[in-house]
N, C-alpha and C positions, 0 to 999 in steps of 0.2 A: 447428211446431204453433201454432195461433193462441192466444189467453187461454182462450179458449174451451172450447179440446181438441179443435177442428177440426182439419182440413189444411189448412195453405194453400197455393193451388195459383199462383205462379207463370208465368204465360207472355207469350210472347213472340212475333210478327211470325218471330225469327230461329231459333224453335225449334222445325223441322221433324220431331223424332224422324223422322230417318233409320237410327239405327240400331235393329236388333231383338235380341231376346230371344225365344229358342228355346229351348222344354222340351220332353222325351220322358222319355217315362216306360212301361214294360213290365213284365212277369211274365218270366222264366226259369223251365224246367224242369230246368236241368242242375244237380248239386250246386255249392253256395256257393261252397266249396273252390276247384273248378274252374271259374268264371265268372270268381272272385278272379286265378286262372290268368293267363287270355286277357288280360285288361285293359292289364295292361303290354306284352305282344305286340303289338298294335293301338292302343293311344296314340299313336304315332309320327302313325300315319295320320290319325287325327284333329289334330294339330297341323300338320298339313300343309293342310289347310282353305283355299281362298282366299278373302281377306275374313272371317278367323272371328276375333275378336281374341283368344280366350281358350273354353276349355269346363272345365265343373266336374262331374264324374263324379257318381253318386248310387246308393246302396245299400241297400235297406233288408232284412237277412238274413232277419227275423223273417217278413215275408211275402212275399218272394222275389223283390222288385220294385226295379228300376235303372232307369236313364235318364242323362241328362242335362243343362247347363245351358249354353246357347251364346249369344257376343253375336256379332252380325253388324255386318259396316261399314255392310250396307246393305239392301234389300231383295231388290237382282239379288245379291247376294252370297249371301241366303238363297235363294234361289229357284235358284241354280246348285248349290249343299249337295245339296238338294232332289230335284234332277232326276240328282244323281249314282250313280255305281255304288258309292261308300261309303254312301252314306245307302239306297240299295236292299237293300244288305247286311244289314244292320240293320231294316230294315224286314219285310224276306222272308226272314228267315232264321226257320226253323219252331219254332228253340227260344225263340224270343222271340213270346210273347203276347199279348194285350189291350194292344196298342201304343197310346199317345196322345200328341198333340203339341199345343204351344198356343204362338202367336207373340204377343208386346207390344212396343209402338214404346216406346223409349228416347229 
């Protein structure tokens, strides 16, 4: 932060933010309990990700809504996520709601 209490913003010629930041964020209809279930089940698959370096799961009981937090190596790496049958999963599957996503370069 600057004296100020600004941001200082830092850049560079060499700093292409290639990589991204992937949110999703949903509604569930199925009980807590058993959302809590599945999770462990299906992690595997999500670390199996190519180009995903890392995902951070997201939960909030009180109004029923998950997601998640994904860094990507790169753009084609998101855009393969994307177009896959895990992410279609997820996307189309009827117990999951008001789905939204938002991408930011790193």
């Amino acid at each position: 932060m600057s004296p100020s209490g600004g941001i200082n913003l830092i850049t560079s010629k060499k700093n292409t933010m290639t990589k991204k930041i992937f949110i999703t964020k949903f509604s569930y209809s199925m009980p807590t309990g058993e959302f809590k279930k599945i999770m462990p089940s299906v992690a595997p698959e999500f670390s199996k990700i190519p180009g995903c370096c890392w995902k951070i799961w997201l939960i909030n009981e009180d109004q029923k809504r998950a997601g998640g937090v994904y860094l990507f190596e790169s753009a084609t790496a998101l855009e393969q996520f994307l177009n896959s049958k895990l992410f279609a999963s997820v996307a189309n599957n009827p117990t999951f709601t008001n789905f939204e996503t938002n991408t930011f370069g790193v």
